[in-house]
C-alpha positions in Angstrom: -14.6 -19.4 -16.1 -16.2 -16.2 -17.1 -14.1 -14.5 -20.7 -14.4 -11.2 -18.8 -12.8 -12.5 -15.1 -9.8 -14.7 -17.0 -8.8 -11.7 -19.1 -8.9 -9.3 -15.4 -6.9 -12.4 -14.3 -4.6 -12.1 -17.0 -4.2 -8.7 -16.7 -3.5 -8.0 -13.0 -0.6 -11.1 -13.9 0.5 -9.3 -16.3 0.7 -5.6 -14.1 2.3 -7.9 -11.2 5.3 -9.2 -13.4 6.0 -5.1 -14.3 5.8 -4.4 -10.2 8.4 -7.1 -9.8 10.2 -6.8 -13.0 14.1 -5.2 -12.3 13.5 -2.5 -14.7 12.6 0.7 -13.0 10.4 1.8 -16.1 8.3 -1.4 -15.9 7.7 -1.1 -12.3 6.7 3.0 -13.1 4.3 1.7 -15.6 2.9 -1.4 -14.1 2.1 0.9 -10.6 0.7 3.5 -12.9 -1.9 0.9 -14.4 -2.8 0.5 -10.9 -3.1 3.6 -9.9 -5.4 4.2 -12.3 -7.4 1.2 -11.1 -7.2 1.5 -7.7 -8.5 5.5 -8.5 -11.6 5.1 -10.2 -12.6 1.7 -8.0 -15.1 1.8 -5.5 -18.3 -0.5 -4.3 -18.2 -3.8 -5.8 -15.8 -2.7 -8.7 -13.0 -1.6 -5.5 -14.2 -5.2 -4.1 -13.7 -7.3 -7.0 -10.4 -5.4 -7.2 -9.2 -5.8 -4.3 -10.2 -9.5 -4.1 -8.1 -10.2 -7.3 -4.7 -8.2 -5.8 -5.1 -10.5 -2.6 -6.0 -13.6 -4.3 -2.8 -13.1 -7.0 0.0 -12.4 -4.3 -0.2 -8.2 -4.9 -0.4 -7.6 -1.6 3.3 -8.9 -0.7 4.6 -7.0 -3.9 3.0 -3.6 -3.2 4.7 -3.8 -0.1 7.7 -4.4 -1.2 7.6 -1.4 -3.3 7.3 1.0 -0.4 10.8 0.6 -0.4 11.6 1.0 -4.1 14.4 3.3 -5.3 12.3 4.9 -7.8 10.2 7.5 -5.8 7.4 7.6 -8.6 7.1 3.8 -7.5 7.5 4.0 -4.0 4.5 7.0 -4.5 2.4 4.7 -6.1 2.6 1.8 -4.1 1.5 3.7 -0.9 -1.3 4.8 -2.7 -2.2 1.8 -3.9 -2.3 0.1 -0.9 -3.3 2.6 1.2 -6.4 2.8 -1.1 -7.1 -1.0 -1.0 -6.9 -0.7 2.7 -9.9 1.8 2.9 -13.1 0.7 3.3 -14.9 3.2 0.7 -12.7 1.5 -2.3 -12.7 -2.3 -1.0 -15.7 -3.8 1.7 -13.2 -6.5 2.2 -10.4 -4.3 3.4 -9.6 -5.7 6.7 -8.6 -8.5 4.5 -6.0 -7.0 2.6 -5.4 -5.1 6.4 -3.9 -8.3 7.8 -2.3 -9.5 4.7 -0.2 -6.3 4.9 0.2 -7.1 8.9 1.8 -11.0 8.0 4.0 -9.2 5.3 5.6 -7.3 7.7 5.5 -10.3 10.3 7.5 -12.3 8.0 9.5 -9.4 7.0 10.3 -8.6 10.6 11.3 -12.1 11.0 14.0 -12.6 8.5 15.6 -9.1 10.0 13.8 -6.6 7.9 11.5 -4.2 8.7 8.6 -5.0 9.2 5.6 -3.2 7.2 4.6 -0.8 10.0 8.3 0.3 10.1 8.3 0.3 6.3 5.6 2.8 7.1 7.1 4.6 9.4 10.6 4.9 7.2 8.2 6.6 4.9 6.8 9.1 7.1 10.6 10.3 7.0 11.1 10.6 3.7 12.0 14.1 2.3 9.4 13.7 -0.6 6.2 15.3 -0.1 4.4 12.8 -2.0 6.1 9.9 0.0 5.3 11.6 3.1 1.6 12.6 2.2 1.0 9.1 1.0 2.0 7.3 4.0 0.4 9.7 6.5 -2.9 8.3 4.2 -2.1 4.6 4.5 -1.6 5.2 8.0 -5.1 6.5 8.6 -6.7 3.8 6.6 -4.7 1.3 8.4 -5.0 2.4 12.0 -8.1 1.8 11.7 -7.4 -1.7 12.2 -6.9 -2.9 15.8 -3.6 -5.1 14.6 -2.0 -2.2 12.7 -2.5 0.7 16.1 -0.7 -1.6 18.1 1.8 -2.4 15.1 2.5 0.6 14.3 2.7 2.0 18.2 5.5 -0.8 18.5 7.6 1.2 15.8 7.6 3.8 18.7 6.0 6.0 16.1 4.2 8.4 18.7 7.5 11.5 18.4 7.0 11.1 14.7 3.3 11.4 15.0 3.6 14.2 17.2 5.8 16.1 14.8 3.2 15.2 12.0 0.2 16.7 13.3 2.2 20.2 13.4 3.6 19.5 10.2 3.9 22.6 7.7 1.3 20.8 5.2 -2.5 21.1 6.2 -3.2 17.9 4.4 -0.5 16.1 6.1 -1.9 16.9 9.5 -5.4 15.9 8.4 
């Protein structure tokens, strides 16, 4: 194996222990790594990127985090994965797309929400970060045949209709 590819290996282990580690400030950090990541990634550096969060478990985790108690995590999460499902910052997004979709499948299953609901819970939040987020993974992820008919079996069309004459331009957008 490549030096360069085991120490990214290493690494995004690493990041994925802070994302499910109990200590808030861990999770704030290791998110914040990603972030960082996730924000300057695109072509094949946002593929190879993606590829690694997908082929470590990150997918399952990120999610989870949409329902953290820390908002700075919760923030970061959605942006994470809304990112990664975006086809400007990953090629391979649809993959990561239905990844997401099983999450909630399985979630939905053991009588959780699923991840479309997750969603949806966040469109409600009373943070403006939490709600502009979301509103973005949603756009990236309706884009997905799966995730429209996911998300319209949240009965998410009032909210929706609320959103688009929402007091924030870039919310509506």
């Amino acid at each position: 194996m490549d030096d360069e590819v085991y120490a990214a290996d290493e690494v995004i282990d690493e990041i994925l222990q802070f994302l499910t580690s109990s200590d808030p400030a861990d999770r704030i950090e290791g998110a914040g790594v990603m972030c960082e990541w996730v924000n300057a990634a695109f072509g094949d550096v946002g593929a190879a990127l993606g590829a690694a969060v997908r082929q470590k478990g990150g997918v399952p985790v990120l999610f989870k985090l949409w329902g953290d108690s820390e908002l700075l995590v919760q923030q970061r999460s959605l942006l994470i994965l809304g990112n990664l499902c975006s086809d400007s910052v990953d090629a391979e997004s649809a993959k990561t797309k239905e990844i997401l979709l099983q999450c909630g499948a399985e979630a939905a299953r053991l009588h959780s929400s699923g991840a479309a609901a997750a969603l949806l819970h966040c469109t409600h939040s009373d943070d403006p970060s939490v709600l502009l987020l979301a509103c973005a993974a949603l756009q990236n992820l309706c884009q997905d045949v799966g995730w429209s008919h996911a998300v319209l079996g949240c009965s998410f069309l009032p909210r929706l209709e609320e959103l688009v004459r929402h007091e924030d331009t870039n919310v509506v957008r």
